[in-house]
Residue, then its C-alpha position, 0 to 999 in steps of 0.5 A: x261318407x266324411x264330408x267337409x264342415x264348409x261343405x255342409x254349411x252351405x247346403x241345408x239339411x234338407x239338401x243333403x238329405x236330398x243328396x243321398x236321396x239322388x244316390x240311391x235313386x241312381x243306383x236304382x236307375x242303373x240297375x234297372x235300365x241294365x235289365x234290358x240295356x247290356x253293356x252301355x254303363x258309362x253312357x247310362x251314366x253320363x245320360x243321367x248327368x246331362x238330365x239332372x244337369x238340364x242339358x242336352x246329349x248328342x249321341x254318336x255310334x254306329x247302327x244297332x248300338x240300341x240307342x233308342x231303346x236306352x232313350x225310351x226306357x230312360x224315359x220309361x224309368x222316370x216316368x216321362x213322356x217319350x218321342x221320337x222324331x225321325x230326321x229325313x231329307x224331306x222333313x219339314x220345321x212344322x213337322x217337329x214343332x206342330x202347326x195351326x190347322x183349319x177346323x169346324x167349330x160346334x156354331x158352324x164357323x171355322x178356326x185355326x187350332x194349333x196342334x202341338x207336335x212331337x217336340x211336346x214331350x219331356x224326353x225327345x230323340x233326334x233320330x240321325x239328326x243330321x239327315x235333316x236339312x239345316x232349316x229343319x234342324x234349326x227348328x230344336x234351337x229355340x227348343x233346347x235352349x229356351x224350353x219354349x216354340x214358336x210357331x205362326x208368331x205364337x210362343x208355347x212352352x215345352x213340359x218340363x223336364x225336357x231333355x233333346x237326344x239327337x243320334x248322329x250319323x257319321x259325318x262322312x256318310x252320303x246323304x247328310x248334313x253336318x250339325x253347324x258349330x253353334x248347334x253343337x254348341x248347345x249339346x251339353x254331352x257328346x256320348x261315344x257308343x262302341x261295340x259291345x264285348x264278346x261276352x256282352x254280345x252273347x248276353x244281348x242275343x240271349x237277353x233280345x231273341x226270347x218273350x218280350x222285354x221286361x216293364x221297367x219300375x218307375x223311379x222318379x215323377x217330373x215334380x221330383x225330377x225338377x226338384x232333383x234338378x234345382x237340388x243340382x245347381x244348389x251343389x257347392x263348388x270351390x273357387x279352384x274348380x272354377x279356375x280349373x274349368x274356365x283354364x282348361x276352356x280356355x287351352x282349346x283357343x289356338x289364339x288365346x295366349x294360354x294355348x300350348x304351342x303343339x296345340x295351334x296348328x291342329x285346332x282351327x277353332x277352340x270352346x266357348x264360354x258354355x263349355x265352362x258353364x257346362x263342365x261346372x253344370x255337368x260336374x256338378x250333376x255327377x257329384x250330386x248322384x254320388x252322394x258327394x256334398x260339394x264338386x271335387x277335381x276329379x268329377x270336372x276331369x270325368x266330364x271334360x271329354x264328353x263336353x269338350x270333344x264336339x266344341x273342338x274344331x281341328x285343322x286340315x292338318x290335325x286330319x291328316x295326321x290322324x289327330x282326334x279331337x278327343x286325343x287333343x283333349x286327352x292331352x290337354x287334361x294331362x297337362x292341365x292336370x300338371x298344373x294345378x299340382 
């Protein structure tokens, strides 16, 4: 592909040999988690962004989607080890983090030893994480932003890579506890699942009622996934995409003096700065697995909408007229988009 001087000349040639590297390993990737996932391209796709970016994913859709399965051979394809936590009503911190239990030692004596739990792993899946009580969900604050647990006054470090996909039911249901807005804060993505087509359908009941599923290949090891995701930040990026993401951030703020006036009264609450940090991060990751040298416009406008949509708070009134989030933040990218010809 043709690529600009300035853009070569601030990566090495060890990076853009790495680039192309990551391009083909995407392509691999997504032809092989598509022998057993039907149908879910775009959420593949915008998974192995939000990995290589270091950020996390929430996962919204409707029982049966195969959101598990996608998790676990994600997983399975790079070589990680996989967990899964099922978020219920009666689950407690410890029983994510792990907890100091009383053993025998060999001289008779009897200590506390920590026993690491389900957290300690490189992909973990949130499983309906807002069945949970706040307290326990709380408990993957500290997990998905330092990469580190406390537990009894003693830190631990998680492995690296580490990537947290949490399911959400929809808010509305009985029995759940909405995600407070600084928890969302910390999902880079949040990935929509629809229904598959007709035709998609028909080839999951054919793919899914035979002999067992297919083992996958493995693509990447975690020293290569870490290096990959170092290779990622390293991507150049424009000053006039800086200046795009941080003016489109700074739109969803219904007091900011930016904001369009159809705007202020359906937006209760808009994004804060790690929104920009995000758009940047995750514009950078996709244009690293397209093999491109450097961000361009159209890598931050594919991401906007899985960032932006769960940073955005609408009013009572953007409610009752029917007004999404995700259509205010079609809106903003249309006329945003406006402005920077």
């Amino acid at each position: 592909m043709s690529i600009s001087t300035s853009a070569v000349g601030k990566l090495s040639e060890g990076d853009v040999q790495a680039i192309d590297e990551l391009r083909d390993m995407h392509s691999r990737l997504t032809r092989e988690i598509g022998r057993v996932i039907v149908g879910q391209s775009e959420v593949v796709d915008r998974l192995a962004i939000c990995f290589f970016a270091r950020g996390h994913a929430l996962l919204m859709g409707v029982p049966g989607l195969a959101k598990t399965l996608l998790v676990s051979k994600l997983a399975e394809t790079l070589s990680l080890k996989f967990s899964r936590i099922q978020f219920t009503p009666d689950l407690m911190p410890m029983d994510i983090t792990g907890t100091d239990i009383l053993q025998d030692t060999e001289d008779g004596r009897r200590e506390f030893h920590f026993v690491a739990g389900p957290v300690f792993a490189n992909v973990v899946l949130a499983d309906e994480i807002n069945r949970a009580p706040p307290k326990t969900q709380a408990a993957l604050l500290e997990a998905m932003q330092e990469r580190k647990v406390t537990v009894v006054g003693r830190t631990f470090d998680l492995p690296l890579p580490f990537l947290v996909l949490a399911t959400q039911n929809p808010v509305e249901q009985e029995g759940t506890y909405p995600l407070p807005e600084a928890q969302l804060d910390r999902f880079m993505f949040l990935i929509e699942l629809d229904y598959p087509s007709e035709q998609e359908e028909i080839r999951i009941a054919r793919t899914t009622t035979g002999d067992e599923l297919p083992e996958l290949s493995h693509l990447l090891t975690g020293e290569e996934i870490l290096r990959m995701q170092s290779l990622v930040r390293r991507v150049p990026v424009p000053d006039h995409i800086y200046e795009y993401a941080a003016k489109l951030v700074r739109k969803t703020r219904p007091g900011g003096e930016t904001s369009p006036e159809w705007l202020r009264h359906l937006v209760a609450w808009g994004a804060g700065p790690r929104a920009v940090q995000n758009l940047v991060l995750a514009a950078k990751a996709r244009a690293a697995l397209l093999g491109s040298y450097m961000v361009r416009l159209e890598d931050v406008q594919h991401v906007v909408e899985p960032v932006l949509i769960h940073r955005i708070v609408t009013t009572f009134a953007a409610q009752s007229e029917g007004i999404s989030a995700k259509q205010i933040v079609s809106r903003l990218i249309e006329e945003t988009e406006i402005d920077a010809k």
